[in-house]
C-alpha positions in Angstrom: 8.9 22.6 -19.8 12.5 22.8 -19.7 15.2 21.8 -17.4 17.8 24.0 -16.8 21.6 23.4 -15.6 20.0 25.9 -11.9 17.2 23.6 -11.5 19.5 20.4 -10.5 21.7 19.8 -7.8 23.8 16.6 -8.3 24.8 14.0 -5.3 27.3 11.9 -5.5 26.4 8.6 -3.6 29.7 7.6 -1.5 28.0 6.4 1.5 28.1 2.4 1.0 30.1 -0.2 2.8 32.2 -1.2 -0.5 32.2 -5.1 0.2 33.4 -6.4 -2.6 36.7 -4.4 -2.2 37.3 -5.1 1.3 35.2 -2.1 3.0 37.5 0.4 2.3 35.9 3.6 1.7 35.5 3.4 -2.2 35.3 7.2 -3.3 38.5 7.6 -1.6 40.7 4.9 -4.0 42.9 5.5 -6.2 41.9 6.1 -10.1 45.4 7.8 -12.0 46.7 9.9 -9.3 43.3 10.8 -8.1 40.9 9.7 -5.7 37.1 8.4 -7.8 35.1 10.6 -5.9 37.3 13.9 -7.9 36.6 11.5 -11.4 32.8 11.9 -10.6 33.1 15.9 -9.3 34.7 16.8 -12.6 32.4 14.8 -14.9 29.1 16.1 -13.1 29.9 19.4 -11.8 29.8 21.5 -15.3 25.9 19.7 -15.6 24.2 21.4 -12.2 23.9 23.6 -10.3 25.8 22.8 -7.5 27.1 19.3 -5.7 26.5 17.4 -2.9 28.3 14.2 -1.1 26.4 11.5 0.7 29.0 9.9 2.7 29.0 7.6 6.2 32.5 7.7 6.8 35.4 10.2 6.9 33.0 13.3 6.4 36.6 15.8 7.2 38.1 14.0 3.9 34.8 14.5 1.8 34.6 17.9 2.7 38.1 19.0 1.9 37.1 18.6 -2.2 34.6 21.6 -1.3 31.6 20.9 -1.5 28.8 19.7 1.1 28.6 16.1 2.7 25.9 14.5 4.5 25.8 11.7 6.3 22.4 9.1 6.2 19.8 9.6 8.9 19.1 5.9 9.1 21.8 4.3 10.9 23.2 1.5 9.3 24.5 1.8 5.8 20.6 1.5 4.4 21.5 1.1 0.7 21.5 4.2 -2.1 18.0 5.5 -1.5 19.0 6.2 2.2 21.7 8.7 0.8 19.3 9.5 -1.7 16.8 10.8 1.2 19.3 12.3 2.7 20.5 14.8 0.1 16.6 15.2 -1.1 16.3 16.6 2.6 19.2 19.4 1.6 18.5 19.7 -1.8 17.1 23.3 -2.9 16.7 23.2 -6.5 13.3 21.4 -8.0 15.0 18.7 -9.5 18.2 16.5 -7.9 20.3 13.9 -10.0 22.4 10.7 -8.8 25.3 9.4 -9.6 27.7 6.9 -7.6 31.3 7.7 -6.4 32.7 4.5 -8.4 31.5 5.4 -12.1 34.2 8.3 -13.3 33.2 8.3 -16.8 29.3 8.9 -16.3 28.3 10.4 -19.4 29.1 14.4 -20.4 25.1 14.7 -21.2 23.8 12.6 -18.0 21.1 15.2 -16.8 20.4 16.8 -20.4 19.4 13.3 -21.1 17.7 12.6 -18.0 15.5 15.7 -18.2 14.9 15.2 -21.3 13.1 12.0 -21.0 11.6 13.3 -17.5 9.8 16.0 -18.9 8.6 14.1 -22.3 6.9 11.4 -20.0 5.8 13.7 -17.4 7.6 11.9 -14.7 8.2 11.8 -11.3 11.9 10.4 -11.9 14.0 9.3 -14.8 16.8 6.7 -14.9 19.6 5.8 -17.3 19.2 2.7 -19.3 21.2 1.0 -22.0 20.1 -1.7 -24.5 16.7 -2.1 -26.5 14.2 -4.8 -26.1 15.2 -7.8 -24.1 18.4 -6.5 -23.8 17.7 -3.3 -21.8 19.2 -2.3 -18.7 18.7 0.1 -16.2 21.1 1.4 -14.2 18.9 3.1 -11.1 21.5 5.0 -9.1 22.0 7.6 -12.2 18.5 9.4 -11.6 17.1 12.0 -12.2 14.4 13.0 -9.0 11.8 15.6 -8.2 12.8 17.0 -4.8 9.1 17.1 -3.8 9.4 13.0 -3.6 11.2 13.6 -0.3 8.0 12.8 1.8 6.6 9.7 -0.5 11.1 8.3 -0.1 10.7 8.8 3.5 7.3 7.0 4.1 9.0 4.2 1.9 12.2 4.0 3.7 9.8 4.2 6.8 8.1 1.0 6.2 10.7 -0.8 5.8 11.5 0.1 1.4 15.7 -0.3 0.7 15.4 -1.7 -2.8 16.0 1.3 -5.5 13.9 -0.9 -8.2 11.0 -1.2 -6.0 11.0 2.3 -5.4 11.2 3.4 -8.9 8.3 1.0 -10.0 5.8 2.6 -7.1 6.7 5.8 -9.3 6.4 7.6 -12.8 10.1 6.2 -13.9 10.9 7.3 -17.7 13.8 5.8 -18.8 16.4 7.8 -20.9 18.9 5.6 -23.0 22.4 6.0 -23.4 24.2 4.4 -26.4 27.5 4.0 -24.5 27.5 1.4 -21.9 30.7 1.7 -20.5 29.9 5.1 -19.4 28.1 3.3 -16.7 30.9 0.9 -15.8 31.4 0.8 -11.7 34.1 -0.3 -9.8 33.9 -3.0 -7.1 37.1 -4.7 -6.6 40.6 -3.5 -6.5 41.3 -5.7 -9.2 38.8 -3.8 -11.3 39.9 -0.4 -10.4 43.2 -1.6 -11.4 42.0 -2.5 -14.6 40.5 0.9 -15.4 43.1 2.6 -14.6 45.2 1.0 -17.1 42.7 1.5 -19.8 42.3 5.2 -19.2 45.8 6.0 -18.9 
């Protein structure tokens, strides 16, 4: 079985409280002119479908960049796999892939490697990884989900589930691996953002 570019519909996760950079709204910064939430829409939009925004805060602003936002149903800023639920819920292709507002160079071949590895283990999900051996390392919130896990995320979520990792080990998780690490690079502090910025200019 293949995967093709109309099965997936990508969601950008935007929804978090941002913390570590004084809970500003983090898709909204500043990366070289232009806010990281664009960054993300440009890298992931010629790879699917179509794209989707999970976003808890200034919804108007999110929806000016054209495409559809949604807000979490649980109240409360419930982690990544509540925004994950909540664009499963909208989601109307078979598969749906992740990717956070903060990582603007996710890789050019996200979901071709993604479905690749889904469909060779006959998986339920498939996440990015780099590393071998000891040294691996996942990185969770690029995934790449059947949509028909809504009902099994929102029985989770239901009983109390937030952790991503805990939810990807209750499932069929392949894991596809990515050579360049700093395609995975997030920002968290201004400081940071500051720093990539420089390096990209």
């Amino acid at each position: 079985m293949t995967i093709g570019i109309t099965d997936v519909t990508g969601l950008i996760l935007a929804g978090g409280r941002a913390t570590r950079m004084g809970g500003v709204d983090k898709g909204l910064q500043q990366l070289n002119g232009e806010p990281l939430v664009t960054h993300v829409l440009q890298r992931l939009r010629p790879q699917v479908s179509s794209i989707m925004i999970n976003a808890n805060r200034h919804l108007d602003t999110y929806r000016a960049f054209g495409v559809p936002v949604y807000g979490d149903e649980l109240q409360g800023f419930a982690g990544p796999l509540a925004g994950i639920h909540a664009g499963l819920a909208q989601c109307r292709t078979p598969y749906m892939v992740t990717a956070p507002c903060d990582s603007p160079r996710l890789p050019a071949d996200l979901v071709a490697h993604l479905s690749a590895a889904l469909t060779q283990g006959d998986s339920d999900v498939a996440v990015a990884a780099t590393g071998h051996g000891a040294a691996l390392q996942r990185h969770p919130v690029f995934m790449l989900v059947k949509t028909t896990l809504l009902p099994v995320l929102a029985s989770w979520l239901a009983d109390g589930g937030r952790k991503v990792d805990d939810w990807l080990s209750s499932l069929r998780c392949a894991e596809a691996i990515f050579n360049d690490e700093t395609a995975f690079e997030n920002i968290n502090t201004t400081e940071h953002l500051g720093d990539m910025a420089r390096r990209l200019r």
